[in-house]
Steps between C-alpha positions, in 0.01 A plus 500: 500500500630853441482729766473871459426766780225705409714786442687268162081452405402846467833578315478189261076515469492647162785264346401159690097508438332655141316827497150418725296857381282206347486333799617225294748325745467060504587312802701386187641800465615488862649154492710573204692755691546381855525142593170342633669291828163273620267810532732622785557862583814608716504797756856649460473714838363460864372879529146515617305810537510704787164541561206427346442834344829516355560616095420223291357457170188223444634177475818512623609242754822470756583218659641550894621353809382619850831341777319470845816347606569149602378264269199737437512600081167598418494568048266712340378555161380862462287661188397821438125407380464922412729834563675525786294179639648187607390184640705190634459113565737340697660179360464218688628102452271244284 
């Protein structure tokens, strides 16, 4: 799989995926460019937002660790389901 931060996406958008004012862009179109690994997605960082009214744009999602110390880890997914609005599940074992 190739990694890129999301700073290397917004810099290589235009050149990596065709022009979308159709609104033409495949799935196919997505695969040919990036390497499909399983349907997985990777989190590159462990920043979570500071509070739940923190700047975020619909749709974005962090991925965070809360230390309680010990052997006490609690993870977190967060998503900011509209502006400046986030919610979080914690991640538990299956």
């Amino acid at each position: 799989m190739t990694k890129r931060t999301k700073t290397e996406l917004a810099s290589q958008v235009s050149s990596i995926l065709p022009d979308n004012t159709t609104a033409e862009i495949s799935p196919a179109d997505i695969r040919s460019v990036f390497t499909d690994v399983g349907d997985s997605l990777t989190f590159w960082d462990d920043t979570k937002p500071a509070s739940a009214t923190e700047s975020c744009t619909k749709g974005e999602m962090k991925f965070g660790s809360i230390d309680y110390g010990g052997d006490v880890i609690v993870h977190h997914l967060y998503v900011c389901i509209d502006t400046n609005t986030w919610k979080r599940a914690e991640l538990t074992t299956f």
